[in-house]
C-alpha distance (Angstrom), angle and dihedral (degrees) to the residues before:
residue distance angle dihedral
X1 . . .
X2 3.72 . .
X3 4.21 103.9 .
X4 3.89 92.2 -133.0
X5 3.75 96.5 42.7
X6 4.02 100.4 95.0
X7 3.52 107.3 -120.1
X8 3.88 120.6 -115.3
X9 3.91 115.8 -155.3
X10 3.61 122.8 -97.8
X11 3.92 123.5 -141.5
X12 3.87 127.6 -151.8
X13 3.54 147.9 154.3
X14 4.03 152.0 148.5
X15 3.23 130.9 -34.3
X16 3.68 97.1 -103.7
X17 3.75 93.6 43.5
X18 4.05 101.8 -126.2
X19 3.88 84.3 118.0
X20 3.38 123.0 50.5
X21 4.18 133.7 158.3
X22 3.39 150.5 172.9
X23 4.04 142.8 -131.5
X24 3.37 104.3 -123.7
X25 4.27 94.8 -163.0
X26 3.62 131.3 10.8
X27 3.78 116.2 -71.0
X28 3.78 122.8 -98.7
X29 3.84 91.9 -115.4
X30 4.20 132.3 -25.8
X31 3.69 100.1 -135.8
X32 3.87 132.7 176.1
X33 3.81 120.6 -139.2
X34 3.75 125.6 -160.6
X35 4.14 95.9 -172.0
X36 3.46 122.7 143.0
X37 3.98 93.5 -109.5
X38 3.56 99.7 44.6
X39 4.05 84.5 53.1
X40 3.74 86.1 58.5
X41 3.60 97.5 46.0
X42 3.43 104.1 39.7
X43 4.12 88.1 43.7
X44 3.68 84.2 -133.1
X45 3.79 147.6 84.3
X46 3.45 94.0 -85.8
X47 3.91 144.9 -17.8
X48 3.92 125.1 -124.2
X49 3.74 109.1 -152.2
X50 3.93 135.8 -174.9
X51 3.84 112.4 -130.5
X52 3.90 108.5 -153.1
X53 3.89 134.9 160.2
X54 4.12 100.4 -102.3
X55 3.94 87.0 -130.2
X56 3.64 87.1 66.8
X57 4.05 90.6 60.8
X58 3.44 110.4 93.9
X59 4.28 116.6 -160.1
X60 3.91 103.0 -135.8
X61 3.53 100.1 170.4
X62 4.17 132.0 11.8
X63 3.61 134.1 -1.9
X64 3.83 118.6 -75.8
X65 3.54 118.1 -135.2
X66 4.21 119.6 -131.6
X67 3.99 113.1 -142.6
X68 3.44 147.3 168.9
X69 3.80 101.6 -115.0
X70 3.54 121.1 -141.3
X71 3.77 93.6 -98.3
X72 3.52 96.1 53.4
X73 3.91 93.8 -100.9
X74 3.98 115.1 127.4
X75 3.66 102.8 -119.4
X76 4.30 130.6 177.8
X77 3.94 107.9 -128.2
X78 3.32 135.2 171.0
X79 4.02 108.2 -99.5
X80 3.83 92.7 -146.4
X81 3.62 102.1 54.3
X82 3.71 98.9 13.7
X83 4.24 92.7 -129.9
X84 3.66 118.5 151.8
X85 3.52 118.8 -111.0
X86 3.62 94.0 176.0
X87 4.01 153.9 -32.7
X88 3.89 133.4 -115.8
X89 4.22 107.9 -143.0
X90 3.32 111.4 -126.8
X91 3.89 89.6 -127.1
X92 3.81 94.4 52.4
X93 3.79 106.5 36.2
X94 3.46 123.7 -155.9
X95 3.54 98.8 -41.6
X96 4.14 88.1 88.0
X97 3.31 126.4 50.7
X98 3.80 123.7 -148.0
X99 3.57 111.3 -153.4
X100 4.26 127.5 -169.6
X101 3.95 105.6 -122.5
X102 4.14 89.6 -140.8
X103 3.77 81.0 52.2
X104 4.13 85.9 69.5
X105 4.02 124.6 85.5
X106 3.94 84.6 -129.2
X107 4.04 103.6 20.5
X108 3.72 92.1 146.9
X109 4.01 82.1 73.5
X110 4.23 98.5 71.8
X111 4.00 101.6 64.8
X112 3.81 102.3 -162.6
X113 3.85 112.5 -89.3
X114 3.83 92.7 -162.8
X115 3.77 142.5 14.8
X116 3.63 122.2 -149.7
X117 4.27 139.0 -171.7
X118 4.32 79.9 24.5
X119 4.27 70.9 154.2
X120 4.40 82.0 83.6
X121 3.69 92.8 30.8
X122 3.13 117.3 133.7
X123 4.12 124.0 -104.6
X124 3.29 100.8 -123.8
X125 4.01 105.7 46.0
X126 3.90 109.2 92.0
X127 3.67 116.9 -144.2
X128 4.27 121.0 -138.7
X129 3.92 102.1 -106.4
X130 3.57 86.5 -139.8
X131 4.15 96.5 55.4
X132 3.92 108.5 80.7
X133 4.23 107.7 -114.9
X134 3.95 123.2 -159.2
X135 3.72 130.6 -152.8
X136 3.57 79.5 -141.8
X137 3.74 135.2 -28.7
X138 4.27 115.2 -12.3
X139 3.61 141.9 158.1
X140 4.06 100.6 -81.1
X141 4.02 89.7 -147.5
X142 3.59 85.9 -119.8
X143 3.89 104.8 140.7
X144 3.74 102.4 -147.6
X145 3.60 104.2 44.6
X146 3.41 100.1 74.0
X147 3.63 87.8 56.6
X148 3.73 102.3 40.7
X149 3.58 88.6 56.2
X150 3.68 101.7 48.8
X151 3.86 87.1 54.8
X152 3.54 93.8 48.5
X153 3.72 92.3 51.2
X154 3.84 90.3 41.6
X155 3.50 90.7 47.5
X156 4.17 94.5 60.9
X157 3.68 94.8 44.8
């Protein structure tokens, strides 16, 4: 997302579509990760996820369902046909939520801001030049999401 286009909520939901929500505000950063797990869980060569504070999630239709996902992760599905909506990381708790792009009505809107563990990336995926890339974890440059992630921590204690 462009930081001086104003940003226009996006909707999403389950695959049966008895839950359904909305992001409320942009999210702290779209960001692609090449790890090893998120390989396995996204049965692909990498996973683009939103980060946003879970207070900024609105519930517009149904009752998500809290679980322990297989992997140990805390994860919101839907409880009638068990889809992930999204995943609490370990290091963050529940105060962020990390959301599946292809999970969105309009995904293809949040170009990643940031890729991460490119170390397990796969050969053939070209990064953008212009899109900072991380052997592992790193500062994405992005001036706000530092901030909006201490407060959202701070803000749960």
């Amino acid at each position: 997302m462009n930081a001086n286009t104003p940003f226009t909520p996006l909707t999403g939901g389950c695959r049966c579509g008895k839950v359904r929500f909305r992001l409320e505000s942009a999210p702290i950063i779209t960001h692609c990760c090449h790890c090893r797990d998120c390989q396995k869980r996204s049965g692909s060569a990498f996973s683009i996820n939103v980060m946003i504070e879970t207070d900024r999630v609105a519930i517009i239709e149904g009752e998500p369902l809290p679980v322990r996902g297989a992997d140990g992760q805390n994860e919101v599905q839907c409880p009638d046909c068990h889809f992930r909506l999204w995943t609490y990381h370990p290091h963050f708790g529940e105060a962020i939520a990390f959301i599946g792009v292809g999970v969105l009505d309009e995904g293809e809107r949040l170009a990643p801001e940031a890729h991460y563990f490119i170390r397990s990336k796969h050969p053939w995926i070209v990064l953008p030049p212009d899109v900072p890339a991380f052997e592992e974890l790193g500062d994405s440059g992005k001036a706000s999401a530092r901030e909006r992630i201490m407060a959202a921590l701070a803000a749960r204690g």
